[in-house]
Backbone as CSV, one residue per row, in Angstrom:
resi,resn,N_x,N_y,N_z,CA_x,CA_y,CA_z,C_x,C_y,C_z
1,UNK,-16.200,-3.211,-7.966,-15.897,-2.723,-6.624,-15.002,-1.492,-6.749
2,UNK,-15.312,-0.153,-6.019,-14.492,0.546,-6.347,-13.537,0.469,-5.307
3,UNK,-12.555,1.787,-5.733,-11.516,1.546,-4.170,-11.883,1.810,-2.624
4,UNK,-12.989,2.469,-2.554,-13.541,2.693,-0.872,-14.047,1.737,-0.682
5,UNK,-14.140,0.372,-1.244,-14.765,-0.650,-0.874,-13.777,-1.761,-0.630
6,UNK,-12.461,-1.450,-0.998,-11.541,-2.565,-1.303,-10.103,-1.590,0.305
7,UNK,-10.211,-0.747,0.635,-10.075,0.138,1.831,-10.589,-0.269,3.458
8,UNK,-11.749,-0.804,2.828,-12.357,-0.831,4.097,-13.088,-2.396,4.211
9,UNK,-13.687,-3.017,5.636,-14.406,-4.320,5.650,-15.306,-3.990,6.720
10,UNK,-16.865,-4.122,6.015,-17.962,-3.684,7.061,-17.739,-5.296,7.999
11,UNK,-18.827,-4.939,8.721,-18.908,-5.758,9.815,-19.667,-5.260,10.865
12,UNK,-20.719,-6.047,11.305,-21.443,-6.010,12.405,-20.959,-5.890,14.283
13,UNK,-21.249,-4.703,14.435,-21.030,-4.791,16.227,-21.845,-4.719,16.593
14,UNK,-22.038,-5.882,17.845,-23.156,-6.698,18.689,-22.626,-5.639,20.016
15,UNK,-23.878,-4.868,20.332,-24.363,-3.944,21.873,-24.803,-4.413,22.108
16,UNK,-25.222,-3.653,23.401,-25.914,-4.271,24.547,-27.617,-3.392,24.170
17,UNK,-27.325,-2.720,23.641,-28.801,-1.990,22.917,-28.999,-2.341,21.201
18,UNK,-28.223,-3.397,20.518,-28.744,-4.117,19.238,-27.048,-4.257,18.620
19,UNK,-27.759,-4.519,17.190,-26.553,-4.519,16.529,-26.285,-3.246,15.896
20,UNK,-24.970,-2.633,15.386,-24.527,-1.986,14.563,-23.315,-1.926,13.767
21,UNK,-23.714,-1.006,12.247,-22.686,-1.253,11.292,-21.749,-0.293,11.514
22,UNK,-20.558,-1.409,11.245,-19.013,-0.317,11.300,-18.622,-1.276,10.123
23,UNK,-17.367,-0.502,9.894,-16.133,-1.122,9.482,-14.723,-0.982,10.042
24,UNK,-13.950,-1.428,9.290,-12.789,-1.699,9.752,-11.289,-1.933,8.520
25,UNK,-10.392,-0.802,8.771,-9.892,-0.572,7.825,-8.469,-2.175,7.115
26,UNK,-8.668,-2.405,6.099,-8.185,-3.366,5.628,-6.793,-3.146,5.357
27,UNK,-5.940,-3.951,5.782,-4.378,-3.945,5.488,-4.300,-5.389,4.502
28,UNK,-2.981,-4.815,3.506,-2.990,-5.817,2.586,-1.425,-5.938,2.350
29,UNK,-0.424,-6.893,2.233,1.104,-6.809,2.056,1.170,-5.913,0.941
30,UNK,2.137,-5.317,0.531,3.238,-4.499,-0.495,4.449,-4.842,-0.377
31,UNK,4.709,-5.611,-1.978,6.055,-5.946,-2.110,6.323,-4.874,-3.334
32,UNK,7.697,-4.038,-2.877,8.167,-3.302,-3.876,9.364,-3.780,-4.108
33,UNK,9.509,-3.940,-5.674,10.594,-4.505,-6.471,11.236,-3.614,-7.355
34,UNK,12.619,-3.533,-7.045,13.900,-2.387,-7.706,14.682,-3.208,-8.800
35,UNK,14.758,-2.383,-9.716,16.323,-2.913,-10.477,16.633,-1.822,-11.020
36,UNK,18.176,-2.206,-11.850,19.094,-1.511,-11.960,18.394,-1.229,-13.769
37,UNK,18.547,-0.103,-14.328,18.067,0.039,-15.467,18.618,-0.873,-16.445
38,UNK,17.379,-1.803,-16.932,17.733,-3.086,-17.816,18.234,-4.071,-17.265
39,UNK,18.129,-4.344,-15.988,18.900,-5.552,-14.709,17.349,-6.279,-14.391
40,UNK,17.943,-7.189,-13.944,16.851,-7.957,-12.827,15.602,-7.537,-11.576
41,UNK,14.949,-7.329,-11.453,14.280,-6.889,-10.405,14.389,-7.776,-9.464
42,UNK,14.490,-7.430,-7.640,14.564,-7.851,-6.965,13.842,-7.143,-5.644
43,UNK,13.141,-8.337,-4.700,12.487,-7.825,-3.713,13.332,-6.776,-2.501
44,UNK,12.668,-5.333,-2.780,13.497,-4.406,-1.844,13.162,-4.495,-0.675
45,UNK,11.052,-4.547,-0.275,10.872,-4.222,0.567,9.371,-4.830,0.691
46,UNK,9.140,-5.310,1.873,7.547,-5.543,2.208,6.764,-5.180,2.675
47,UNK,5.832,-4.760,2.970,4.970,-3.612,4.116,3.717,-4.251,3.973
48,UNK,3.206,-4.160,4.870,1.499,-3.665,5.065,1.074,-2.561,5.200
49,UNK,0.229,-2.548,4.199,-0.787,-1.165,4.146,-2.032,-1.226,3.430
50,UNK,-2.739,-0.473,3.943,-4.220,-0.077,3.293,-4.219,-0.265,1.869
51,UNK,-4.368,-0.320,1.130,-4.564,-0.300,-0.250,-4.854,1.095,-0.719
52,UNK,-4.064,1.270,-1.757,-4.313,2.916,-2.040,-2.859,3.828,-2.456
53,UNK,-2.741,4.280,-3.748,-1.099,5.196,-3.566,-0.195,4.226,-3.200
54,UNK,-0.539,2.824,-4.062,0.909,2.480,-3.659,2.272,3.420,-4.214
55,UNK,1.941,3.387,-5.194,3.392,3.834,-6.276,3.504,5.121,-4.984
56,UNK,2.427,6.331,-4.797,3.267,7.079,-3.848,4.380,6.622,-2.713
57,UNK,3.693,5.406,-1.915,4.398,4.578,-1.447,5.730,4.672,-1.192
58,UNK,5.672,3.662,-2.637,6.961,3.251,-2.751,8.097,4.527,-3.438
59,UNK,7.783,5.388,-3.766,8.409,6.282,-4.515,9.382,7.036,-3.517
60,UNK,8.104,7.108,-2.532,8.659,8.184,-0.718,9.568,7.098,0.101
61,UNK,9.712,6.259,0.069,10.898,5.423,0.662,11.779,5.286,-0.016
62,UNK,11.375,4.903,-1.458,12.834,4.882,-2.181,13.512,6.160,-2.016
63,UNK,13.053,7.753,-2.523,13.489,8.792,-2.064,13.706,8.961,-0.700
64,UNK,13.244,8.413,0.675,13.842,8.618,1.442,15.218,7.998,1.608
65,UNK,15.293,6.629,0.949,16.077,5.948,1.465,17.795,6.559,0.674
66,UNK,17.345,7.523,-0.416,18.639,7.947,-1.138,18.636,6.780,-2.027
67,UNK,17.755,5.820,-2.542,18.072,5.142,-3.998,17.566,6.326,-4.954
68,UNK,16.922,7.219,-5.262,16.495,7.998,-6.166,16.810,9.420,-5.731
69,UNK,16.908,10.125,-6.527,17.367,11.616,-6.314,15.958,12.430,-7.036
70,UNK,15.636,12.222,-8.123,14.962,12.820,-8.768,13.787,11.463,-9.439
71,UNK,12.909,12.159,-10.233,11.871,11.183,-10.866,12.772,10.691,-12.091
72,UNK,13.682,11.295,-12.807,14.316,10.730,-13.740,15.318,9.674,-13.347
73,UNK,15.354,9.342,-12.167,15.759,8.113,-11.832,14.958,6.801,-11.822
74,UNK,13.656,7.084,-12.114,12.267,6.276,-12.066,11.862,5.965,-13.089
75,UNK,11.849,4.481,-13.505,10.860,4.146,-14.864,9.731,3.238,-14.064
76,UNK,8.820,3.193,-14.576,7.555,2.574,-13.721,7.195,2.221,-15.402
């Protein structure tokens, strides 16, 4: 399965002139987990979202939030 398939969930809509195919975009939880370099990891944050870029994600909140300044604050 690639990722435009794991994004999205087809599904049938019933008209009044037949059926037709749509989809419908899939939300899935995100738990992002922080620690202190060589510490424990612990749950920062939970979200729903599409599937896709998590790490962008989580990278743009942590930088928003002022835990990171730069990428050399980041080991992944």
């Amino acid at each position: 399965m690639d990722r435009e398939d794991r994004r999205s969930h087809p599904l049938d809509v019933v008209r009044a002139d037949g059926v037709a195919r749509d989809s419908v975009a899939r939300e899935e939880p995100l738990q992002v987990r922080l620690a202190a370099r060589g510490g424990p990891s612990q749950a920062a944050w939970t979200t729903l979202r599409t599937p896709g870029h998590d790490l962008d994600l989580a990278l743009g909140w942590a930088r928003a939030e002022g835990l990171v300044r730069t990428m050399q604050d980041v080991v992944v």
